[in-house]
PAZAPA-4460 file (N, C-alpha, C; in steps of 0.05 Angstrom, whole numbers, plus 32768, in hexadecimal, padded with zeros to 4 digits):
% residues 203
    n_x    n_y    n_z   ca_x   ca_y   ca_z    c_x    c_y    c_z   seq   type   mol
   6E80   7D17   7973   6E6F   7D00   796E   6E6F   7CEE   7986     1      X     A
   6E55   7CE8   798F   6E54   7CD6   79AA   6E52   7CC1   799F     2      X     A
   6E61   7CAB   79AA   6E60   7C8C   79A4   6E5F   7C80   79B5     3      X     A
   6E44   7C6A   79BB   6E3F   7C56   79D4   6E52   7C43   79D4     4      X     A
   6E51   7C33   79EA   6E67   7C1D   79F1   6E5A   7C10   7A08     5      X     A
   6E53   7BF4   7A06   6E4C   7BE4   7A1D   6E5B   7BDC   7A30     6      X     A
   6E50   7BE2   7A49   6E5D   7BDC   7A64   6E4A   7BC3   7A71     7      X     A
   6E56   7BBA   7A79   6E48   7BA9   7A8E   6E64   7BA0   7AAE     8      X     A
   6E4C   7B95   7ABE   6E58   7B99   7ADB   6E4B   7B7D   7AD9     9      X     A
   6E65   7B64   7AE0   6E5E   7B4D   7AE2   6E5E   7B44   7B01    10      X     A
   6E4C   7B35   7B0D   6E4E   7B36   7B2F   6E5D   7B1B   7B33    11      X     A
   6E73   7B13   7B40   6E79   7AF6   7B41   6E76   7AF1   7B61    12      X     A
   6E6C   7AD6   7B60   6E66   7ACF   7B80   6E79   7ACC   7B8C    13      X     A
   6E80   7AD3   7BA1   6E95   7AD1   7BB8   6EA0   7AEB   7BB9    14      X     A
   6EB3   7AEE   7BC1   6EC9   7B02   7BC8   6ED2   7B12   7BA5    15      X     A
   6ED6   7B30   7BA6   6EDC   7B36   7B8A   6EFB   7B28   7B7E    16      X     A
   6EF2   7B22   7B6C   6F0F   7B1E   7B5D   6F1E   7B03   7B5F    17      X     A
   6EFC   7AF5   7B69   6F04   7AD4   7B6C   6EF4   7AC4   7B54    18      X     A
   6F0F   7ABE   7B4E   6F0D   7AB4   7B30   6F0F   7A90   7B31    19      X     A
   6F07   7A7B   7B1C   6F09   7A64   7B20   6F1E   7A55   7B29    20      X     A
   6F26   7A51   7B41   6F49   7A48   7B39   6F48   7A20   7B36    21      X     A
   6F35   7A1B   7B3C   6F39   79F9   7B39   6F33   79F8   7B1C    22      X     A
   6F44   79E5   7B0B   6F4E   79DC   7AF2   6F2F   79C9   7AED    23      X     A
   6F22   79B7   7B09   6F07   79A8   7AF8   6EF5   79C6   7AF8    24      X     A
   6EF3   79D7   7B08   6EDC   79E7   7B03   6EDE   79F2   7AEA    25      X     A
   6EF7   7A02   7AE3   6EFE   7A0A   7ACE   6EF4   7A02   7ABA    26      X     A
   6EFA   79E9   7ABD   6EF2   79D4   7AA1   6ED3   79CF   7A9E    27      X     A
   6EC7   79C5   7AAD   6EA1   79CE   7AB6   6EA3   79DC   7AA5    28      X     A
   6EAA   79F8   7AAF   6E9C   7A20   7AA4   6EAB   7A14   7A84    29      X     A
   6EB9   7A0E   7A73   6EC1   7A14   7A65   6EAD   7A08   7A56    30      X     A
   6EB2   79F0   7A5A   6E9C   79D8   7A51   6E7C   79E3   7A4D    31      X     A
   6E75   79EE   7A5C   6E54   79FE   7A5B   6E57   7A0C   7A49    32      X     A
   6E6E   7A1D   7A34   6E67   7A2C   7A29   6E67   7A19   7A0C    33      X     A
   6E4C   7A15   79FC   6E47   7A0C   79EA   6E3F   7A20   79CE    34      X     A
   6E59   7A0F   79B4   6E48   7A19   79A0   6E31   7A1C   7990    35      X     A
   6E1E   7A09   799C   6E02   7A0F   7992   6DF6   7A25   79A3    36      X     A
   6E02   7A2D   79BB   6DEF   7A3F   79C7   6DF3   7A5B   79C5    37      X     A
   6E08   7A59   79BA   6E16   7A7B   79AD   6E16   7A82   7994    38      X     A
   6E1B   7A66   7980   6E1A   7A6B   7964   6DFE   7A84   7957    39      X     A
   6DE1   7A81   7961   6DCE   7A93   7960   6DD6   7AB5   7963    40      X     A
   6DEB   7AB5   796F   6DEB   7ADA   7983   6E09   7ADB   796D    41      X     A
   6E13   7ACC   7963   6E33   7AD1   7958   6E2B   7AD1   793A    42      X     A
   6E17   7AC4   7933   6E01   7ACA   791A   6DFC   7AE0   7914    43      X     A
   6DE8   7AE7   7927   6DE0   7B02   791F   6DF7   7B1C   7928    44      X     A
   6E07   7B13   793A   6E1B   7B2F   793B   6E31   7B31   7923    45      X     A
   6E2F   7B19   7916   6E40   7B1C   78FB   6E3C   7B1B   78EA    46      X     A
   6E1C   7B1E   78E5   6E0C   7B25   78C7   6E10   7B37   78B8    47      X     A
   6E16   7B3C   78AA   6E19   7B4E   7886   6E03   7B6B   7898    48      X     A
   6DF1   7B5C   78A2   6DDD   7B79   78AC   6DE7   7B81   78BD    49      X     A
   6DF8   7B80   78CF   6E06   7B99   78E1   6E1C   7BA2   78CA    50      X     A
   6E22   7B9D   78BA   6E3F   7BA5   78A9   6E58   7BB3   78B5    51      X     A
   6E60   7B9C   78C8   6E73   7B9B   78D1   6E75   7BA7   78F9    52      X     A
   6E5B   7BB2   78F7   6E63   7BC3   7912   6E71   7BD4   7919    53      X     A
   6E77   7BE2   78FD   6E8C   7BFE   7902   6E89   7C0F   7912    54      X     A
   6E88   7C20   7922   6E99   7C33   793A   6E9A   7C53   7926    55      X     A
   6E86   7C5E   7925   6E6D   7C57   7934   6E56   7C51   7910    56      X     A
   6E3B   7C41   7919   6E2E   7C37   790A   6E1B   7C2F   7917    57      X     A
   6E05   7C30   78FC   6DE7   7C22   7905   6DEC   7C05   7915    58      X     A
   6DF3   7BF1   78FC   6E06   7BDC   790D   6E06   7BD8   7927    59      X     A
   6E1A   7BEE   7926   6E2F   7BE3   7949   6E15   7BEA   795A    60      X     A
   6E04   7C01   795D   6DEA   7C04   7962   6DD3   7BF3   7970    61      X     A
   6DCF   7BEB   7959   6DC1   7BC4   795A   6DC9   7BAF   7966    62      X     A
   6DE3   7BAF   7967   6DF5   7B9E   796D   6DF1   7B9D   798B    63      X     A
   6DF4   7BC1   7992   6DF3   7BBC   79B3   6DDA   7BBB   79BD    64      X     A
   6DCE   7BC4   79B1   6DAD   7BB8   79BF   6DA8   7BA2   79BE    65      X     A
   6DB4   7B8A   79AB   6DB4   7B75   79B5   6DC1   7B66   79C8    66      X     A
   6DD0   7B74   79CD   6DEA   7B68   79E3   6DDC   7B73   79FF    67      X     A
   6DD4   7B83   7A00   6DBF   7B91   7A13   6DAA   7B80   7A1C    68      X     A
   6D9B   7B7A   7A07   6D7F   7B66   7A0B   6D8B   7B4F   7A19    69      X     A
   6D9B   7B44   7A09   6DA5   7B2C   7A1B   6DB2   7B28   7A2B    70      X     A
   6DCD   7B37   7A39   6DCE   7B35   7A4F   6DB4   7B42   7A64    71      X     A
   6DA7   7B53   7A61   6D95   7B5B   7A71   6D81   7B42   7A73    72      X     A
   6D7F   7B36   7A6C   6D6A   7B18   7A74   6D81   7B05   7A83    73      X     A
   6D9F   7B0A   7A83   6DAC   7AF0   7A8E   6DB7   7B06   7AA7    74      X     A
   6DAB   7B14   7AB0   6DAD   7B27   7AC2   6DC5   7B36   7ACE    75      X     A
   6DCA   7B3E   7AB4   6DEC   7B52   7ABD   6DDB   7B6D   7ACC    76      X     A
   6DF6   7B75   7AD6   6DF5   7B8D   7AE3   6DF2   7BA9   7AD2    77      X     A
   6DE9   7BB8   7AC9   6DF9   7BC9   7ABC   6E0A   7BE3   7ACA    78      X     A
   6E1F   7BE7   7ABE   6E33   7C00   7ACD   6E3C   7C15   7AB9    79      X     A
   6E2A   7C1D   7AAD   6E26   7C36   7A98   6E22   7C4E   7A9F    80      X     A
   6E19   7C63   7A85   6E0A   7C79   7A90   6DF7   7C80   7AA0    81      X     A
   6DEA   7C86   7AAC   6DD0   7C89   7ABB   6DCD   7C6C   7AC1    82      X     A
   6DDC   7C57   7AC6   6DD7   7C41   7AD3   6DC9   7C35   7ABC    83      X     A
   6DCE   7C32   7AA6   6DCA   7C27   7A95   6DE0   7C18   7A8C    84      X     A
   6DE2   7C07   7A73   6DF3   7BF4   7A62   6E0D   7C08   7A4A    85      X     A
   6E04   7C22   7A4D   6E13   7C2C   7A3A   6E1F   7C40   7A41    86      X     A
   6E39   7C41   7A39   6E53   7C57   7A37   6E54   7C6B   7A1F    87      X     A
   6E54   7C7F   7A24   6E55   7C8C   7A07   6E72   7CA1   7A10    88      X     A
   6E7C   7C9D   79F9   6E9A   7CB7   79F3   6E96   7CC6   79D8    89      X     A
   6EAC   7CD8   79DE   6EAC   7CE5   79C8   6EC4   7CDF   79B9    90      X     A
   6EBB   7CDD   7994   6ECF   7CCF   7985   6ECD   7CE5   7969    91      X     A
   6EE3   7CED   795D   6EEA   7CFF   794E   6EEE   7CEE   793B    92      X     A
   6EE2   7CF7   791F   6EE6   7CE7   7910   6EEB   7CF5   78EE    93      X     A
   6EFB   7CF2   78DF   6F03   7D03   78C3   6EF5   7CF9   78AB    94      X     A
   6EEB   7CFC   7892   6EE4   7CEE   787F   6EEC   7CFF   785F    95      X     A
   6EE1   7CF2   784B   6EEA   7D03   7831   6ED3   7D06   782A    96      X     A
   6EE1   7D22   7822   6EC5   7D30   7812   6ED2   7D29   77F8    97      X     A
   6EB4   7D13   77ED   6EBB   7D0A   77D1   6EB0   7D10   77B4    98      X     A
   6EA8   7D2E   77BB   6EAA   7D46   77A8   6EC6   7D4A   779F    99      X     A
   6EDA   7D46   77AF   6EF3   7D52   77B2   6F08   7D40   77A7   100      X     A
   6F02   7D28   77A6   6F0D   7D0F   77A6   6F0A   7CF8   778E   101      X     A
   6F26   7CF5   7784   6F23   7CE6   776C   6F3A   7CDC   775F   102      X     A
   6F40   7CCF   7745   6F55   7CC6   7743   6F55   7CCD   7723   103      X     A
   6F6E   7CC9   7714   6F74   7CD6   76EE   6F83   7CCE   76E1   104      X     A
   6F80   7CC8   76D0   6F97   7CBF   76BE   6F9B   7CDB   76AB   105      X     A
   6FBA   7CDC   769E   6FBD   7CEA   768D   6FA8   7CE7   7670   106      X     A
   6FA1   7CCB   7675   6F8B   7CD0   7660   6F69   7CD9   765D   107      X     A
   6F6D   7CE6   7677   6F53   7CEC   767B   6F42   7CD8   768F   108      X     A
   6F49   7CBB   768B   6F36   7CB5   769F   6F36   7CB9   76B7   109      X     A
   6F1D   7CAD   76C9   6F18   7CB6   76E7   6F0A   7CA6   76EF   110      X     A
   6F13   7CA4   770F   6F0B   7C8A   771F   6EFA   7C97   7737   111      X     A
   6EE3   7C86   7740   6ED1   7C94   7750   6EE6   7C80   7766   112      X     A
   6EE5   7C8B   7783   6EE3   7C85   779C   6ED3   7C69   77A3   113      X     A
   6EDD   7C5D   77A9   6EC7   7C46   77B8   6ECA   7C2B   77A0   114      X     A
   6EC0   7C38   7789   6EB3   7C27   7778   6ED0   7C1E   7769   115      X     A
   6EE3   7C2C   775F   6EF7   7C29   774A   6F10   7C26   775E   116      X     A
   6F12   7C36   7771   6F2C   7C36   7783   6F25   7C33   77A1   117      X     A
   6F37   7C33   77B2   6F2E   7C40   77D4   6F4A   7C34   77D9   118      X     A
   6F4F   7C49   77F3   6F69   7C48   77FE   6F5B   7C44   7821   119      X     A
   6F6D   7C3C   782D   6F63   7C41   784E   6F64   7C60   7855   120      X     A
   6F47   7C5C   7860   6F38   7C72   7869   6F3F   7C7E   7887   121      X     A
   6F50   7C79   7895   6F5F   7C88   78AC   6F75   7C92   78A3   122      X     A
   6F6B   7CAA   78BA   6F87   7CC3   78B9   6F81   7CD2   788C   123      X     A
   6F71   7CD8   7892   6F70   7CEC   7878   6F80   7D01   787C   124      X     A
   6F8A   7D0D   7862   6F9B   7D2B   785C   6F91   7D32   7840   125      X     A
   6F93   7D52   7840   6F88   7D5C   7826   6FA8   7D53   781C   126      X     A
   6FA3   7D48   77FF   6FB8   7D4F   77F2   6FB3   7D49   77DA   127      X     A
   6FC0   7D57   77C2   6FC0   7D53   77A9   6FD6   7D50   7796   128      X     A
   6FD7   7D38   7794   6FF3   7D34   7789   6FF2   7D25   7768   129      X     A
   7004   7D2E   775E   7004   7D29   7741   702B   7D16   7736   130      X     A
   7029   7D02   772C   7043   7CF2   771A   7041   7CD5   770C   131      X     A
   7055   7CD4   7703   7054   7CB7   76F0   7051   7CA7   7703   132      X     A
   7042   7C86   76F9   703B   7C76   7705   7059   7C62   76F9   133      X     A
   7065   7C4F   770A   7072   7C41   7709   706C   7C24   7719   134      X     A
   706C   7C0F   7709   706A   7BFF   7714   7086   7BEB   771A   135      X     A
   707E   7BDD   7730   7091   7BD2   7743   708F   7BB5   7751   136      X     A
   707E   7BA9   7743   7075   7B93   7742   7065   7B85   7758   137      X     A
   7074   7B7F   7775   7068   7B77   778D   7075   7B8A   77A3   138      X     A
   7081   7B96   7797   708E   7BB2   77AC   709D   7BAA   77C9   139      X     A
   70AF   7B8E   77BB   70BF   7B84   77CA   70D4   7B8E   77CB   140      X     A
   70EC   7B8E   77E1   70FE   7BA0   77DC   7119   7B9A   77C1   141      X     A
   710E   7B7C   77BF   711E   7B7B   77A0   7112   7B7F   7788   142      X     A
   70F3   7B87   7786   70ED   7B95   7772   70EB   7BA9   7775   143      X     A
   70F3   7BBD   7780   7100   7BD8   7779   7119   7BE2   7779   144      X     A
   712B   7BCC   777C   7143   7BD0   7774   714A   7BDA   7758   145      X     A
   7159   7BEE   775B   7158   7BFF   7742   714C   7C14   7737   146      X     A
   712C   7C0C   774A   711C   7C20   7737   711C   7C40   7744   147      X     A
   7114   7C56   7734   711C   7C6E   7745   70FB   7C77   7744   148      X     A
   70EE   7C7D   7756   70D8   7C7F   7766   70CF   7C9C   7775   149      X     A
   70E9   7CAE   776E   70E3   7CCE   7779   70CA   7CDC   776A   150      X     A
   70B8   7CE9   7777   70A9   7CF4   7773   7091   7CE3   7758   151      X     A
   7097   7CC3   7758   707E   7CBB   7749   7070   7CAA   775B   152      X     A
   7055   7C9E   7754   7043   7C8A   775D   704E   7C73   7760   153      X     A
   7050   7C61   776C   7053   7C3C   7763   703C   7C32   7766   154      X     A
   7041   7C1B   7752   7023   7C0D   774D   7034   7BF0   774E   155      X     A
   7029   7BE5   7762   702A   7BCE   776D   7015   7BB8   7768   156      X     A
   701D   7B9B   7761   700A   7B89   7764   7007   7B85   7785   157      X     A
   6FED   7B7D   778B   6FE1   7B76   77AD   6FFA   7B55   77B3   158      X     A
   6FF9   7B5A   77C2   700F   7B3F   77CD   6FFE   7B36   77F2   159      X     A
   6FF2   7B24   77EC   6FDD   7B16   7800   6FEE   7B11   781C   160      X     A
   700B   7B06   780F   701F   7AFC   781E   702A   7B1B   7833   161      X     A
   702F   7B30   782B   7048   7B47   7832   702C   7B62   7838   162      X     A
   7040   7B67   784A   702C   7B79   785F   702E   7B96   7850   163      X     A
   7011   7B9B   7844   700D   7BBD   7835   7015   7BD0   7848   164      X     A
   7015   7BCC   785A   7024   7BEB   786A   7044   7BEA   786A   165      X     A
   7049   7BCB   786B   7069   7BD0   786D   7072   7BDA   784E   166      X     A
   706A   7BC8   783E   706A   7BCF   781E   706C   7BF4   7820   167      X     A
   7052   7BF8   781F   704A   7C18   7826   7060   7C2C   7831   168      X     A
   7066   7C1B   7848   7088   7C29   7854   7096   7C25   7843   169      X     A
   7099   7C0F   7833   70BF   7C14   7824   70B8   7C23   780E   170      X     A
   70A1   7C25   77FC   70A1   7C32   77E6   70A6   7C56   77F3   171      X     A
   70A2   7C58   7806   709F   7C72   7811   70B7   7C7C   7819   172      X     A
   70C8   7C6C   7823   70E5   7C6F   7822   70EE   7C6D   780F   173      X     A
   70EB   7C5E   77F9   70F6   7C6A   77DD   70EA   7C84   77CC   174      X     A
   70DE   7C8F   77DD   70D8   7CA9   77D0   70BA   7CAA   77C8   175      X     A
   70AE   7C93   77C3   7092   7C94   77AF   7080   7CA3   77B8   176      X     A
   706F   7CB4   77A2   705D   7CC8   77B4   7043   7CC0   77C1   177      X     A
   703E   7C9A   77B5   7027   7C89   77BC   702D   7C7A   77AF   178      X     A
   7014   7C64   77B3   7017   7C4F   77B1   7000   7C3F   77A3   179      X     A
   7000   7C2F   7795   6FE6   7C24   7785   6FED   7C04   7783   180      X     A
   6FDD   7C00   7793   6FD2   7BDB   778E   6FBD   7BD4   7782   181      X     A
   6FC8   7BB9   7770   6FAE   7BB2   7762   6FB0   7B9A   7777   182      X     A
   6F91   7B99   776F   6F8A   7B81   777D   6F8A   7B6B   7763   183      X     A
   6F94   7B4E   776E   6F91   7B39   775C   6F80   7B29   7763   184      X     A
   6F75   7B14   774F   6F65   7AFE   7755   6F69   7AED   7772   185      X     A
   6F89   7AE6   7778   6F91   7AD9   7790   6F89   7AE2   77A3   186      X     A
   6F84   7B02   77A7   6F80   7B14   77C0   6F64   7B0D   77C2   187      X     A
   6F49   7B10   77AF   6F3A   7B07   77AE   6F2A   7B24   77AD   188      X     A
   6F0F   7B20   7791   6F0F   7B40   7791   6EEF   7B42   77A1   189      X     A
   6EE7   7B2C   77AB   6ED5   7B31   77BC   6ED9   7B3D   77D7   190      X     A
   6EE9   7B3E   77E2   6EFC   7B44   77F3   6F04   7B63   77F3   191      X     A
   6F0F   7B66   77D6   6F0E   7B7A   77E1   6EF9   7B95   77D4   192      X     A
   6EE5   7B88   77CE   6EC6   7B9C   77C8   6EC4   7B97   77DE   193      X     A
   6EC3   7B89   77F5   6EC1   7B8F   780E   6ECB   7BB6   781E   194      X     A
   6EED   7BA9   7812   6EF4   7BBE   7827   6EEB   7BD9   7817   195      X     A
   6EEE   7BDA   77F1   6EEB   7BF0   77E7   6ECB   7BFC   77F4   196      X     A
   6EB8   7BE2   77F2   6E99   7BFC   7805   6E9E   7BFF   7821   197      X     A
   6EB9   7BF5   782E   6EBB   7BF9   784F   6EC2   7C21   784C   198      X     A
   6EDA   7C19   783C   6EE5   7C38   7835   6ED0   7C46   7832   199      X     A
   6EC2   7C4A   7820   6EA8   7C59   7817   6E95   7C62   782F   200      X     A
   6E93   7C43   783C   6E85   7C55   7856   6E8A   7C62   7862   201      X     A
   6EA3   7C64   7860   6EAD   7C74   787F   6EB5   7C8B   7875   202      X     A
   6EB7   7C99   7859   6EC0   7CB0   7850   6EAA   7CC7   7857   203      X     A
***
């Protein structure tokens, strides 16, 4: 998969690699850069309509043709492909086939992808794994004191405060075969219907 990337070649007057060194000029250049005159371009690059600018996406796409348009009127150089504004590489990328993919209870029910559950979507592996769910409250290392965790799930409340990957690491050193957070009101669940359709897209 080829993915663009904007280059530009900025020319500075004088000698290369001469940069402002007096403290009033500094202060001038700093001073010129005003929030009414950027708020317009930081608008639209952070509108709901690029959704997010993901790598690679329509979005990010749009995004650079506008970054394009306008430096090309404030007269950058470009130092791209064919002497153009854009870089393109090649980027490998994994997703789920969500035929394949899903979640169960012993009582039969079932959770679609995206909509009911989502986990972070880097670094996929096939795997299929089946055990009791145990819960463990904030999956601090004093609430699992005691508890024995070999070969079942933990189901964790979300903790806004304590970092899900470190969490993620200790339950994993106690053996657990995964991991399940709910999300609470505090975390905020707009937030995360965010990330659950980020996951979705990218599967």
């Amino acid at each position: 998969m080829r993915i663009l990337s904007l280059t530009l070649a900025i020319a500075l007057a004088g000698a290369a690699g001469a940069l402002p060194t007096n403290p009033a000029a500094l202060a001038r250049g700093l001073d010129a850069v005003k929030a009414d005159a950027i708020r317009s371009d930081l608008t639209f690059l952070a509108s709901d309509e690029l959704q997010g600018r993901d790598t690679p996406s329509a979005g990010l796409r749009i995004a650079a043709r506008y970054l394009v348009a306008r430096v090309s009127r404030l007269g950058f150089t470009p130092a791209g492909e064919n002497d153009g504004f854009y870089d393109f590489y090649e980027l490998d990328r994994v997703g789920l086939n969500l035929e394949s993919t899903g979640a169960r209870f012993v009582d039969g029910a079932k959770f679609v992808f995206g909509d009911d559950y989502f986990f972070d979507s880097d670094g996929f592996r096939d795997l299929e794994r089946e055990g009791e769910l145990v819960f463990v409250g904030r999956a601090s290392a004093d609430d699992l004191r005691g508890i024995e965790l070999d070969g079942r799930f933990a189901l964790a409340w979300d903790d806004p405060e304590a970092s899900e990957t470190q969490r993620a690491e200790r339950l994993g050193q106690a053996g657990a075969l995964g991991a399940v957070f709910v999300q609470t009101p505090e975390v905020g669940y707009k937030r995360v219907d965010r990330i659950a359709r980020y996951s979705k897209r990218r599967a």
